[in-house]
C-alpha positions in Angstrom: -64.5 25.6 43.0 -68.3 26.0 42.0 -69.6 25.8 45.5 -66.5 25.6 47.3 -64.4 28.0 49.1 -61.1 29.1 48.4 -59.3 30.6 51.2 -58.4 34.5 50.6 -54.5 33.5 50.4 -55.2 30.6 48.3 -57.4 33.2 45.9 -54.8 35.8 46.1 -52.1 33.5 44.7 -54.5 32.3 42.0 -55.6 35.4 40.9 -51.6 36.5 41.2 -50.4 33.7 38.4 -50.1 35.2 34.8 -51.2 31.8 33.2 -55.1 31.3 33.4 -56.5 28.9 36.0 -60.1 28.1 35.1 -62.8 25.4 35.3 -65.5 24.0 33.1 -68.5 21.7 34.1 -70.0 19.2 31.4 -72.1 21.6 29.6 -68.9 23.2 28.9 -69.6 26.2 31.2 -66.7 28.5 32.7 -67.5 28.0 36.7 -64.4 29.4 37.8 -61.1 32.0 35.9 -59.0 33.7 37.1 -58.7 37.5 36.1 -55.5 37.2 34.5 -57.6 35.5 31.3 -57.9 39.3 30.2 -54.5 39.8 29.6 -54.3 36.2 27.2 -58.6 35.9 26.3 -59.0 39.8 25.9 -62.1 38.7 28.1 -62.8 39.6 31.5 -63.6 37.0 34.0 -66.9 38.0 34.5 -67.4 37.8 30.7 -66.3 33.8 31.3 -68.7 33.3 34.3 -71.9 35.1 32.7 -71.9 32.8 30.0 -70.9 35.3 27.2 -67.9 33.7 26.0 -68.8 30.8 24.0 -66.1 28.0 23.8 -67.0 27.8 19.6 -66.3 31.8 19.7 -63.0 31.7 21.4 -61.2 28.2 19.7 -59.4 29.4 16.6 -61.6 27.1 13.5 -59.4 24.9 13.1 -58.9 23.7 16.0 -62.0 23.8 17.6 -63.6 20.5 16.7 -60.1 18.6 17.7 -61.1 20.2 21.1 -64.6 19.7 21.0 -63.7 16.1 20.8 -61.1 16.3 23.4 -63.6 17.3 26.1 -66.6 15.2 25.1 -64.2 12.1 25.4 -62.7 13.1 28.9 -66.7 13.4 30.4 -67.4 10.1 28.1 -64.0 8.0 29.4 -63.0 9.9 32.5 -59.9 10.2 30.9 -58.6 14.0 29.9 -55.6 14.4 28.1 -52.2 15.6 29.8 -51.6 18.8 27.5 -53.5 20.5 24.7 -52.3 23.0 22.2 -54.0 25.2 19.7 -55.1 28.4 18.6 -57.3 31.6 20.3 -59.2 34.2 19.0 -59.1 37.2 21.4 -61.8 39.6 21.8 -59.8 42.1 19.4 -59.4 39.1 16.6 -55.5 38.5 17.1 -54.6 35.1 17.0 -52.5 33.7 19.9 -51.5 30.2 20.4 -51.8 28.9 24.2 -51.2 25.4 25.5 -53.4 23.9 28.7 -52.6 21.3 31.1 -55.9 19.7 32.0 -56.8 17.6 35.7 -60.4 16.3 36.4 -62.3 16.6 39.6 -64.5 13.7 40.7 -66.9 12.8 43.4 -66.2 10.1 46.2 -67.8 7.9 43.8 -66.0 8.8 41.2 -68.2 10.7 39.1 -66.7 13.5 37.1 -68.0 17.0 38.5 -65.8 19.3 36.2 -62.4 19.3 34.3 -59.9 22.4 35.5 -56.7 23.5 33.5 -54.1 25.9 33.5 -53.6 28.4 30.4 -50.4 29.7 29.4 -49.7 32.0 26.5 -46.9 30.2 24.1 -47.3 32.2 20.7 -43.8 33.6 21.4 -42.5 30.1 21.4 -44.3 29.0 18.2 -43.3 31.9 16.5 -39.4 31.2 17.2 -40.5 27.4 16.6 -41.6 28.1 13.0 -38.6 30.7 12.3 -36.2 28.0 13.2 -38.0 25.6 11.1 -38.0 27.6 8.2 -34.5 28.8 8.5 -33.8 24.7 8.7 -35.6 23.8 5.7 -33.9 27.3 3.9 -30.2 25.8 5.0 -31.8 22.5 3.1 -32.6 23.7 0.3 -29.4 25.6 0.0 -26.9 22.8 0.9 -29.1 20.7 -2.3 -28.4 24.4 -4.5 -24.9 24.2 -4.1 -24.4 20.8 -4.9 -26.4 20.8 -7.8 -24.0 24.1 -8.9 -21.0 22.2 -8.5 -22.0 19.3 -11.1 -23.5 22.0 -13.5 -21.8 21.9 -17.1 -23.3 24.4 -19.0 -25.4 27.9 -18.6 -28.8 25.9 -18.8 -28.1 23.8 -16.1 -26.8 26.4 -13.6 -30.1 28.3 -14.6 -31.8 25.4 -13.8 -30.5 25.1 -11.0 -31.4 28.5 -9.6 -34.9 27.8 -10.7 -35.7 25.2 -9.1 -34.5 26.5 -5.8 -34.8 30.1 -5.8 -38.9 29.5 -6.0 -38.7 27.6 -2.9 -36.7 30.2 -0.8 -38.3 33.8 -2.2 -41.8 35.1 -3.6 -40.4 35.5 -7.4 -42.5 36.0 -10.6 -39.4 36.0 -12.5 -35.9 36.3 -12.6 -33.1 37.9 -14.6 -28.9 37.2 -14.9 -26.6 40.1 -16.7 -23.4 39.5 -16.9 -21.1 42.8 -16.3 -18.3 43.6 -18.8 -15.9 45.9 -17.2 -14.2 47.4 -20.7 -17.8 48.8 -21.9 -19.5 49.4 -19.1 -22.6 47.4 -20.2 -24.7 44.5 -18.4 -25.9 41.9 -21.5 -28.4 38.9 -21.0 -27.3 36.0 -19.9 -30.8 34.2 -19.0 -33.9 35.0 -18.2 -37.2 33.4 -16.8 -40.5 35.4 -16.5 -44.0 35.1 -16.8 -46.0 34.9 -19.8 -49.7 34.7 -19.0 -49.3 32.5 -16.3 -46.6 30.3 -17.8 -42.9 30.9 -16.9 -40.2 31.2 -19.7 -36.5 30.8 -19.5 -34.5 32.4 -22.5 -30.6 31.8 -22.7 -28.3 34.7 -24.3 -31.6 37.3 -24.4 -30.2 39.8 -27.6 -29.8 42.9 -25.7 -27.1 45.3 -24.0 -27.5 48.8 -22.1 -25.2 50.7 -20.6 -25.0 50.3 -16.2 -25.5 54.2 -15.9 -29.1 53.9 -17.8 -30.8 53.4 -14.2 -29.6 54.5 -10.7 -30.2 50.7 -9.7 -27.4 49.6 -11.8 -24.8 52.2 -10.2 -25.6 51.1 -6.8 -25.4 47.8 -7.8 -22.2 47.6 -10.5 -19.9 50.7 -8.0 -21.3 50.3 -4.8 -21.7 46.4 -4.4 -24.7 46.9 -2.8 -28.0 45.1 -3.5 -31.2 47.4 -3.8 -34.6 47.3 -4.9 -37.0 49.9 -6.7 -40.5 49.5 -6.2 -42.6 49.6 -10.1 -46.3 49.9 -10.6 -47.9 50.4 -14.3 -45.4 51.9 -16.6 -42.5 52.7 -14.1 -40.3 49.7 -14.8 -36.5 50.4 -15.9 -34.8 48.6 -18.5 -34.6 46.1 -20.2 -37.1 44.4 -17.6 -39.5 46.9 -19.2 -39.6 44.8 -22.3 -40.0 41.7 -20.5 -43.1 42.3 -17.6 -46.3 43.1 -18.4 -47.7 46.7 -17.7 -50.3 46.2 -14.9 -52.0 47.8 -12.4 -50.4 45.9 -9.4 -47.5 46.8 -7.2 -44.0 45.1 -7.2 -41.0 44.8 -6.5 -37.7 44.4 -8.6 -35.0 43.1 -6.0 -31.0 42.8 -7.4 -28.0 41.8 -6.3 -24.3 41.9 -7.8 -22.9 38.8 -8.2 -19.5 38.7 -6.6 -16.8 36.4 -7.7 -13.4 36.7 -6.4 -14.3 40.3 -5.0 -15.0 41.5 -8.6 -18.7 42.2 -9.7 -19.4 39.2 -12.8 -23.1 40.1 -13.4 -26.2 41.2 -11.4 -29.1 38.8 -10.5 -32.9 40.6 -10.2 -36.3 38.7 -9.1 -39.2 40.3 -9.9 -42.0 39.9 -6.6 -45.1 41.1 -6.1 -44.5 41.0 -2.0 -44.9 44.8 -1.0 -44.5 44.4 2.8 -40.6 43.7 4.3 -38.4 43.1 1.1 -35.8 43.7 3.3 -36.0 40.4 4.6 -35.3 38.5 1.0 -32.0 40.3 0.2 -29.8 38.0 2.4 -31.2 35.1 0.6 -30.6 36.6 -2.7 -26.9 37.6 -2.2 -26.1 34.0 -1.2 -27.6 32.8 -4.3 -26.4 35.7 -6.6 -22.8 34.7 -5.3 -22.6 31.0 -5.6 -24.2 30.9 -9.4 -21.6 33.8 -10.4 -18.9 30.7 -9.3 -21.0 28.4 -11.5 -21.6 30.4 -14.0 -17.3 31.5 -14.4 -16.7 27.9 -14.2 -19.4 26.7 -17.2 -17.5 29.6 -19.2 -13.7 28.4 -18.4 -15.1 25.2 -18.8 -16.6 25.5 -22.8 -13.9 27.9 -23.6 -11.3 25.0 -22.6 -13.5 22.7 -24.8 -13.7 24.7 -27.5 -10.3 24.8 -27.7 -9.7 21.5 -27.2 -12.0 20.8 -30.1 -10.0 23.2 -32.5 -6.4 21.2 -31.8 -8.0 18.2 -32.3 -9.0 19.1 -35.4 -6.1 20.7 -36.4 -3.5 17.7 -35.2 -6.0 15.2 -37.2 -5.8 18.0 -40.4 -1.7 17.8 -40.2 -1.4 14.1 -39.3 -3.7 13.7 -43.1 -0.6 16.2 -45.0 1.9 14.2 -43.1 0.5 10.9 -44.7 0.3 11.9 -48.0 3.9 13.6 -48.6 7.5 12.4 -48.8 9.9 12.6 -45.6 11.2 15.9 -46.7 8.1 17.5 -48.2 6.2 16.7 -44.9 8.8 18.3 -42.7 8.4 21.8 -44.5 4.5 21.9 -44.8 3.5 20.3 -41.3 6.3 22.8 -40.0 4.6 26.1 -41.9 0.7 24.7 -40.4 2.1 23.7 -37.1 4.4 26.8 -36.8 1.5 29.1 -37.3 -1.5 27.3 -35.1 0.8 27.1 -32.5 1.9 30.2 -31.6 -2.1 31.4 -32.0 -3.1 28.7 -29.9 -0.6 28.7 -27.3 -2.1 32.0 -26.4 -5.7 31.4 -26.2 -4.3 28.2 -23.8 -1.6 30.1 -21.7 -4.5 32.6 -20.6 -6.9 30.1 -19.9 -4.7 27.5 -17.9 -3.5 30.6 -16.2 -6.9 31.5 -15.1 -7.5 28.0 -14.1 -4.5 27.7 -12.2 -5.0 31.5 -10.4 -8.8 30.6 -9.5 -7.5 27.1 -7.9 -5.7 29.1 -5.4 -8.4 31.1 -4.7 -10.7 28.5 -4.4 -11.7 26.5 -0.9 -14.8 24.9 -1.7 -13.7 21.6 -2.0 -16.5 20.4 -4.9 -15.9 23.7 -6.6 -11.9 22.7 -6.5 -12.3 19.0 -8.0 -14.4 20.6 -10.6 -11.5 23.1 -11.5 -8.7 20.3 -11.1 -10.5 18.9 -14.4 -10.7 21.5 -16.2 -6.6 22.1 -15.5 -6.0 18.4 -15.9 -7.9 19.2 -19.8 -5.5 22.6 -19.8 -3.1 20.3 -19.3 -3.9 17.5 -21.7 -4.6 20.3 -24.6 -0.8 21.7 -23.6 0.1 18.2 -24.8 -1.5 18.1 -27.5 0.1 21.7 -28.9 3.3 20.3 -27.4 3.0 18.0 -30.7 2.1 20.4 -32.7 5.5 21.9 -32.0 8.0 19.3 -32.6 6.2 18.6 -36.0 7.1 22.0 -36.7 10.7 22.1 -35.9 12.6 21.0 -32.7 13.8 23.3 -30.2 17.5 23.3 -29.0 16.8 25.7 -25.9 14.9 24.5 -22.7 14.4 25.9 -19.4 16.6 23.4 -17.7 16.2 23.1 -13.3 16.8 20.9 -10.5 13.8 18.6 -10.8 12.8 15.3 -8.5 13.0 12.5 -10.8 10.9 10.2 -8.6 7.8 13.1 -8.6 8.0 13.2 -12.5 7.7 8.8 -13.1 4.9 9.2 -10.8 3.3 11.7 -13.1 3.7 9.8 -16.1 2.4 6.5 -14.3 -0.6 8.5 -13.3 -1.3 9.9 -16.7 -1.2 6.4 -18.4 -3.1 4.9 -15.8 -6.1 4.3 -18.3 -4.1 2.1 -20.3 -2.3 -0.1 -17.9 -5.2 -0.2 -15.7 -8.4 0.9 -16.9 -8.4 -0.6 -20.6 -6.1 -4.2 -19.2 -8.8 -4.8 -16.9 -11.5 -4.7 -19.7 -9.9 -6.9 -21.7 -8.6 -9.2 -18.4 -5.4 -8.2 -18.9 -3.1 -7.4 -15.9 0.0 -5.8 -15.8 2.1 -5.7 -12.8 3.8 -2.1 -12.1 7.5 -2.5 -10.2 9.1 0.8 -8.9 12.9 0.8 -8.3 13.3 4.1 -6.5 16.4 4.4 -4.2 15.4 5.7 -0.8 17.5 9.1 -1.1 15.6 11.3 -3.9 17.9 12.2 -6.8 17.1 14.8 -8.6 18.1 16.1 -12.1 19.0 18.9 -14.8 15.9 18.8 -16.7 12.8 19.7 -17.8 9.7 18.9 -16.1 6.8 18.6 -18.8 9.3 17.8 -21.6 10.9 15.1 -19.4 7.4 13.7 -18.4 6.5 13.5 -22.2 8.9 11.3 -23.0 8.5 9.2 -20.0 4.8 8.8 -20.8 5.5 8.0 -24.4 8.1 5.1 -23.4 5.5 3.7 -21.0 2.7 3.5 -23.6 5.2 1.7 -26.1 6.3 -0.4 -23.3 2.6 -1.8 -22.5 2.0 -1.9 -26.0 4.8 -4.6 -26.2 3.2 -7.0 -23.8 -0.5 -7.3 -25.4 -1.4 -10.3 -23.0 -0.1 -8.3 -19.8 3.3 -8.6 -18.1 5.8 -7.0 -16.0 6.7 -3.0 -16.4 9.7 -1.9 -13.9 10.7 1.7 -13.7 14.0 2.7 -11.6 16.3 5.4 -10.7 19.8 5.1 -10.1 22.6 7.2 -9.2 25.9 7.2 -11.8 29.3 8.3 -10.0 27.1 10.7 -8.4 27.1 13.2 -11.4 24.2 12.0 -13.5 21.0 9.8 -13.0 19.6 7.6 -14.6 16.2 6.2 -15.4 15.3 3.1 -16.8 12.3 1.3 -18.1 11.9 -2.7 -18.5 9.7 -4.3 -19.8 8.6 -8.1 -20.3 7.3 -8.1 -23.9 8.0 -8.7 -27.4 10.9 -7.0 -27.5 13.0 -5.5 -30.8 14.0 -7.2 -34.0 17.6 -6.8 -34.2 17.4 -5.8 -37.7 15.9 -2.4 -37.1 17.3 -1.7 -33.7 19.3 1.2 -35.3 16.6 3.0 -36.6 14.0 3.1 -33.5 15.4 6.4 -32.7 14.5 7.8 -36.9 11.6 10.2 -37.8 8.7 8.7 -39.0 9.9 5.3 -38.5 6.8 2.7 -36.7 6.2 -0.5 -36.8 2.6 0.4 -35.9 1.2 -0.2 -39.6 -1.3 3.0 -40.1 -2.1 4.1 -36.4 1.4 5.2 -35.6 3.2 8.2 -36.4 6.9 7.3 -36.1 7.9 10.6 -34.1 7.4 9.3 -30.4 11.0 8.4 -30.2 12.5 10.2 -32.1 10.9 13.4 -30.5 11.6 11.5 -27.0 15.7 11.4 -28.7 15.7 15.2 -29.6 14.5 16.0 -25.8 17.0 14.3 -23.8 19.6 14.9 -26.3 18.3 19.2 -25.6 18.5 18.0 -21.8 22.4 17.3 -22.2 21.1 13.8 -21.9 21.7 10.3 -23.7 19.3 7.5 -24.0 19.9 3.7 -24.8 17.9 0.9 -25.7 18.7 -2.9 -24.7 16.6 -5.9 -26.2 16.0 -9.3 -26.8 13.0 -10.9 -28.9 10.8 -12.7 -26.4 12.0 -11.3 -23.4 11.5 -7.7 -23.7 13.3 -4.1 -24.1 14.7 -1.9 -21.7 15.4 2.3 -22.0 18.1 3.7 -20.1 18.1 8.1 -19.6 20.9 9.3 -18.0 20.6 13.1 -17.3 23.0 15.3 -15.5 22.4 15.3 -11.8 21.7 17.8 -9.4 23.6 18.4 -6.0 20.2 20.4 -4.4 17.8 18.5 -2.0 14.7 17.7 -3.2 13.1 19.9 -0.2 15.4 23.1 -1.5 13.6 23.0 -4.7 10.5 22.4 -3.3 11.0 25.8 -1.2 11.5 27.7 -4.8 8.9 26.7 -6.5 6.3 29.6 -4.9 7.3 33.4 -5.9 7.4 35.2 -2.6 6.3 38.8 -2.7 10.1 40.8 -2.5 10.6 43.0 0.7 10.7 45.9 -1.4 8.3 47.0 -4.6 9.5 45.5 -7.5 8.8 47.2 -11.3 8.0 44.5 -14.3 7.7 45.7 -17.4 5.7 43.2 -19.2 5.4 43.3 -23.3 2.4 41.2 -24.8 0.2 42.5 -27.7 -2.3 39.0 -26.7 -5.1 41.0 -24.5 -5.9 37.8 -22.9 -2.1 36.3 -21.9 -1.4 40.3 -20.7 -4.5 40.7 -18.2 -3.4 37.1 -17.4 0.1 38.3 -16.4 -1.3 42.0 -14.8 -3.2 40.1 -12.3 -0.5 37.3 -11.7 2.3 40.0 -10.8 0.0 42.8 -9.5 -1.3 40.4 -6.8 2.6 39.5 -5.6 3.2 43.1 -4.9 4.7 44.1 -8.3 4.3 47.7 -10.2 2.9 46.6 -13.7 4.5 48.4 -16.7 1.9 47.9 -19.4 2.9 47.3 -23.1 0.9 46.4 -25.6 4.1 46.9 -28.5 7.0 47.6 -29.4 6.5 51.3 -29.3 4.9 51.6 -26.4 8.2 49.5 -24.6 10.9 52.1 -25.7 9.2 54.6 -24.3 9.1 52.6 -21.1 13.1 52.4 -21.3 14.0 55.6 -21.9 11.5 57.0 -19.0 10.8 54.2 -16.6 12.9 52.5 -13.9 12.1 48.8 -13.6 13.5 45.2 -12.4 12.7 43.0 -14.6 10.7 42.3 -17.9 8.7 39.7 -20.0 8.6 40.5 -23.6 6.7 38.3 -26.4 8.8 37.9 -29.1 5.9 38.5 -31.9 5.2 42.0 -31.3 3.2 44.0 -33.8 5.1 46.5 -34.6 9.2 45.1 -34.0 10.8 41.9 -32.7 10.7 41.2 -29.0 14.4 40.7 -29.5 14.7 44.5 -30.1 13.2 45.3 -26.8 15.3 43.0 -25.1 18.9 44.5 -27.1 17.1 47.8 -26.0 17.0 46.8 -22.2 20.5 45.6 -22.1 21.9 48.6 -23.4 20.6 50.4 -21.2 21.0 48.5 -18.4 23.1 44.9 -18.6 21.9 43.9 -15.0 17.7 43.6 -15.7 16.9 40.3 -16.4 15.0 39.4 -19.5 12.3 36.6 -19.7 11.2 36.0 -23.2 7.8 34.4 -23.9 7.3 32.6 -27.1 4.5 30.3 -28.9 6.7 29.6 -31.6 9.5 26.5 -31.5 12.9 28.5 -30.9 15.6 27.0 -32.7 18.5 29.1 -30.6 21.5 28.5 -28.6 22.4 29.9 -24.9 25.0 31.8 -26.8 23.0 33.5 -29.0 20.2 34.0 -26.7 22.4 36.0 -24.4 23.8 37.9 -27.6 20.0 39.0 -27.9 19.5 40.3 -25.2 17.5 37.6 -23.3 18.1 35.5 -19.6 15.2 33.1 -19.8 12.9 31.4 -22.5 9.3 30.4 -21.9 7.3 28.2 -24.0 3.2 29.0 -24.7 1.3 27.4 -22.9 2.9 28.3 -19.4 2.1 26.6 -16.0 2.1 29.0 -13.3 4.5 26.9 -11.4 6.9 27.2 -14.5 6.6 30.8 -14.9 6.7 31.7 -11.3 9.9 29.8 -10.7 11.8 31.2 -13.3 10.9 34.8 -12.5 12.2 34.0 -8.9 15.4 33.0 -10.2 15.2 35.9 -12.4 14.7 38.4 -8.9 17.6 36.7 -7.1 19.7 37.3 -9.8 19.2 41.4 -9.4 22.2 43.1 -8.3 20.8 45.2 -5.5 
C-alpha cells in the first residue's frame, strides 16, 4: 500500500469484500480503503484519502479517546492490539457499531511504516446481544417476583412486591389494582401507588367503586380478557385514575391488564407511563405480572379469611370453656349445648366454603411454592374443623356417622403426624426423648369407621399417653386382626399409669386429673365415638408401668387399594341432574362449582320454596339439601323427594350435632348425613356411593 502496487486481481478482490480494508500511517492518515467503506462510513474512499474524514469526526465520543490511545501505543510499543470494538458516526449521524482486526507493517529494520485493519459492520450482532441480555436480566427479575409472591402474607406485601419489581421491568409513573366483583359489576380499589409531586404513594383499600361499563377500557378488559391501553393528555383521563394523576400538558399512556386466576377475571392491573413510542412492547410483561399477583393476592384473601375465623373459634371455645367452669355438671350441659349448638352450625358454614375453596384451588394448582403455601392454609382449615369439631360434642353427641371402609394404618400415621410437636418438637426442648414403636401387620386391615372422628380420638389418646411419661419413655401403637371380623388398635405406653381407684371413671364427663388445664371430655368424647362406630374401647394399667387402650372396630373385607380407587368422583358417562338446597351463598357457589366442573346439571335452590318447585317440574338424580332452610325443614324436601320418587338418593348437610338413628333417618326421607365442615374427599365419596346406588 502507499507506494506499492497491488496487482489488478489482488485489487479487484479487495475492493469486492463487504468489510472495509484500509490503512493508516502515524499521523493517523487514511493511505489506503477500500470502496466498500461507503456502504459502513457513509464516506467515500476518496473522502478517506483526501484527508476529509477526520478520525475524531468518525469515532462515536465515547469511544474515541480509548482509540486514540490504542493507536498511539501500537506506533509507541510496536504492539497493536488483536481486535477493537466501538462505536461510528456515519456521515448521516446514525450510529453503527463495527469491530476491526488490526496487523502492523514494518520495515526490514523493523520500523513501523503503517498499521492496516479490516472493518466489519457488527451492530446487528450488538443489537441481538443487548436484547438477549435484557430479556436475561427480565427472566431475573421475574424468577426473584415470583418468589417474593409466594412468601407474601398480606395485601401490603404482595403490593410491595409488585413495586419493587414492576419499576425495574416497565417505564411506570404509577400503578393501580381493582379487584372485579362479578354480582355488581363494579371494579373497587384494592391499592394504589402514584405520584405526588415527585414522590410515589401507595394507598391500600382506596374508598371508591364504579361500575366496569363507565369506560370502554374496562369492557375490553372485564368481557373480552384482553389488555389495552388508551392514550390521555390534559383532561382526557377516565375514571377513577382521573382523581388520582395530575392534569398536565404531557402525553401518556394508561396500559391494563385483567388479572386472570383460574380462567376467571379477579381484578385489573393499570400502569400509568409516559412512553409514547411502542407500548405494544410492555403488554407481555404486564400480563405476566397482572396474573401471578391475582394468585397472590386470592391466596392473602383465603388466607386472612381463614385467620379470621380461626380467631373467632378461639374465642368462642375460650368464652364456653369459662361457662363450663363456673356451672354444675347438669347446668353446663344445657348452656354450653344452646352456645355451642348455635356457633356451630354458623360457623361450620363460613369453614365448609373456605376449606372447600382451599381444597378446589389445590387441585388446580401446579406451582409447587404456590401449593405448600395452600397446603397450610388447608392444614389451618383443618385444625379450625377440630376446633368446631369440639364445639359440637359440648353441645350434644351425635349417634349418626358416615361410617366406610377406612385404612387403619393411614389414619395412626395421621394422628402421629399431627402430635408430632409434642412428642418431638417440645421433648427435644426440654431433652426429653420419646421413642415411637409401630406394630403394623404387613397386610393392611381396614375398618368400619370414620376417618376424622376416628383420628380425633386417636390424637387425643396419644397426647394423654405422652403426658403420662413426663421424663420420656416408650409409646407403641399396633394393629391386629380379631377372628378376622373386627380390628383392633392399641396404644401402650411406658408411664405413670392409672390409680386403680378411679379406673372406672376415666371414661365420665368432665372427669381429669389435670387440676385446672383439663377439661374432662377427651375420653369421654373419644367413648361416645367408637361406641357411634359400633366399636368398644378398653383400658389396661398398672401404677409405674404404664396404661394401655385397646379399640376394636368392625372390620372391613375391601382392599385397602379398592377404597383407594373410590375415593375420586368420576364424571358419570351420562349427564347427571343434582338438585342442591343451601340458603348459605358461600357453601352453595362452593357446591355449583364442585359438581358443575364434574359434569353435573346444577338445580339451584336457595329454600324451601324454590325446591318444591324443582320436584314437581324437574327431573334430577340426586340432591343435597341443608337441613336449616329459611322457610321449611330440609327434612320436608327430602319426604317431598321420596314421595315422589323412592329411588333418588338424598344427602343431607348439617352444621348442627344430629341426634338421629338410621331408622329414623330413612323414615325422613334421607340416604346420607354430612357434618359442616366437609372435606372434599368426604363429600365426594359419599356422593359416588350415592350415584352407584341409582337404579338406571
Amino acid at each position: 500500500m502507499g507506494n506499492e502496487k497491488l496487482t489488478s486481481l489482488g485489487k479487484s478482490i479487495l475492493e469486492a469484500l463487504s468489510d472495509v480494508v484500509f490503512a493508516v500511517d502515524a499521523n493517523y492518515n487514511f493511505i489506503y480503503v477500500t470502496p466498500s467503506c461507503y456502504h459502513i462510513t457513509g464516506y467515500t474512499a476518496d473522502e478517506f484519502l483526501n484527508g476529509q474524514v477526520k478520525i475524531k469526526n468518525l469515532v462515536h465520543p465515547s469511544d474515541y479517546w480509548r482509540i486514540l490511545r490504542e493507536n498511539y501505543q501500537a506506533f509507541k510499543t510496536g504492539s497493536v492490539p488483536r481486535v477493537s470494538e466501538f462505536r461510528i458516526i456515519k456521515k448521516d449521524g446514525t450510529v453503527r457499531w463495527i469491530n476491526i482486526y488490526w496487523t502492523m507493517v514494518k520495515d526490514e529494520d523493523g520500523t513501523i511504516r503503517y498499521i492496516q485493519g479490516v472493518m466489519h459492520d457488527i451492530t446487528d450482532k450488538k443489537i441481538g446481544e443487548e436484547k438477549l441480555q435484557k430479556s436475561l436480566n427480565e427472566l431475573k427479575i421475574l424468577q426473584s417476583f415470583s418468589s417474593e409472591l409466594s412468601s407474601a402474607m398480606t395485601i401490603d406485601d404482595v403490593a410491595k412486591a409488585i413495586y419493587d419489581h414492576i419499576i425495574q421491568l416497565l417505564p411506570v409513573e404509577g400503578f393501580f389494582v381493582d379487584i372485579y366483583d362479578e354480582m355488581t359489576e363494579q371494579l373497587k380499589g384494592l391499592v394504589h401507588v402514584y405520584s405526588i409531586q415527585g414522590r410515589r404513594v401507595m394507598i391500600s383499600y382506596p374508598n371508591y367503586r364504579f361500575n366496569v361499563r363507565s369506560h370502554q377500557i374496562w369492557v375490553s378488559l372485564i368481557h373480552d380478557k384482553k389488555p389495552t391501553y388508551v392514550k390521555y393528555s390534559g383532561r382526557d383521563i377516565p375514571a377513577p385514575f382521573n382523581l388520582f394523576i395530575e392534569e398536565t400538558n404531557q402525553e401518556g399512556y394508561l396500559l391494563s391488564a385483567p388479572m386472570l386466576s383460574r380462567g376467571k377475571v379477579f381484578g385489573v392491573m393499570t400502569i400509568q407511563t409516559k412512553v409514547i413510542n411502542n407500548i405494544e412492547e410492555y403488554i407481555p410483561l404486564l400480563e405476566h405480572i397482572a396474573n401471578q399477583s391475582a394468585i397472590a393476592f386470592e391466596k392473602v384473601r383465603y388466607f386472612t379469611e381463614l385467620q379470621e375465623s380461626e380467631k373467632s373459634l378461639r374465642q368462642a371455645y375460650e368464652e364456653l370453656k369459662k361457662v363450663h367452669q363456673q356451672l354444675i355438671l347438669t347446668e353446663k350441659t344445657r348452656i354450653l349445648g344452646q352456645l355451642a349448638g348455635g356457633i356451630v352450625h354458623n360457623l361450620s358454614n363460613f369453614l365448609s366454603a373456605i376449606l372447600g375453596r382451599v381444597q378446589l384451588l389445590k387441585s388446580k394448582v401446579s406451582d409447587e411454592s404456590l401449593l405448600k403455601d395452600i397446603e397450610l392454609i388447608e392444614k389451618a382449615s383443618q385444625n379450625a374443623g377440630k376446633i368446631i369439631s369440639q364445639l359440637r360434642e359440648f353441645s350434644k353427641p351425635r349417634t349418626h356417622v358416615n361410617l366406610v371402609p377406612i385404612d387403619v394404618a393411614d389414619i395412626i400415621e395421621d394422628a402421629l403426624e399431627i402430635t408430632k410437636s409434642k412428642w418431638k418438637d417440645e421433648a427435644e426442648l426440654k431433652g426429653i426423648k420419646y421413642e415411637i414403636i409401630k406394630d403394623f401387620p404387613e397386610d393392611r386391615l381396614m375398618a368400619i369407621t370414620n376417618r376424622s372422628e376416628l383420628r380425633e380420638v386417636l390424637v387425643n389418646l396419644i397426647i394423654n399417653a405422652i403426658e403420662a411419661m413426663p421424663g420420656g419413655g416408650k409409646l407403641t401403637l399396633g394393629i391386629y386382626n380379631v377372628n378376622g371380623e373386627k380390628v383392633a388398635i392399641y396404644i401402650a405406653d411406658t408411664g405413670v399409669g392409672i390409680n386403680p381407684e378411679i379406673m372406672s371413671r376415666i371414661f365420665e364427663p368432665f372427669f381429669t386429673t389435670k387440676s385446672e388445664y383439663g377439661t374432662g371430655l377427651g375420653l369421654s368424647i373419644a367413648y361416645d365415638i367408637i361406641k357411634s362406630h359400633n366399636g368398644e374401647i378398653f383400658v389396661e394399667s398398672e401404677l409405674g408401668k404404664g396404661s394401655k387402650f385397646t379399640i376394636v372396630l368392625p372390620a372391613s373385607q375391601q382392599r385397602v387399594s379398592d377404597a383407594i380407587k373410590k375415593t375420586t368422583l368420576q364424571e358419570s358417562p351420562r349427564k347427571l341432574t343434582i338438585l342442591i338446597v343451601e340458603d348459605d351463598e358461600s357453601v352453595f357457589y362452593l357446591l355449583q362449582d364442585i359438581f358443575t366442573n364434574l359434569g353435573y346439571r346444577v338445580l339451584p335452590a336457595e329454600d324451601g320454596k324454590k325446591a318444591l318447585e324443582y320436584i314437581q317440574t324437574e327431573k334430577f338424580d340426586i340432591a343435597i339439601i341443608d337441613i336449616g332452610l329459611p322457610d321449611i325443614s330440609g327434612w320436608e324436601v327430602s319426604k317431598a323427594i321420596k314421595q315422589k320418587n323412592a329411588q333418588i338418593p338424598v344427602v343431607i348437610l348439617t352444621g348442627w350435632g344430629l341426634n338421629i338413628s338410621e331408622e329414623e333417618m330413612k323414615r325422613k326421607g334421607a340416604d346420607y348425613i354430612i357434618s359442616k365442615p366437609f372435606e372434599l374427599d368426604g363429600l365426594l365419596l359419599v356422593v359416588d356411593t350415592a350415584v352407584q346406588s341409582i337404579k338406571r
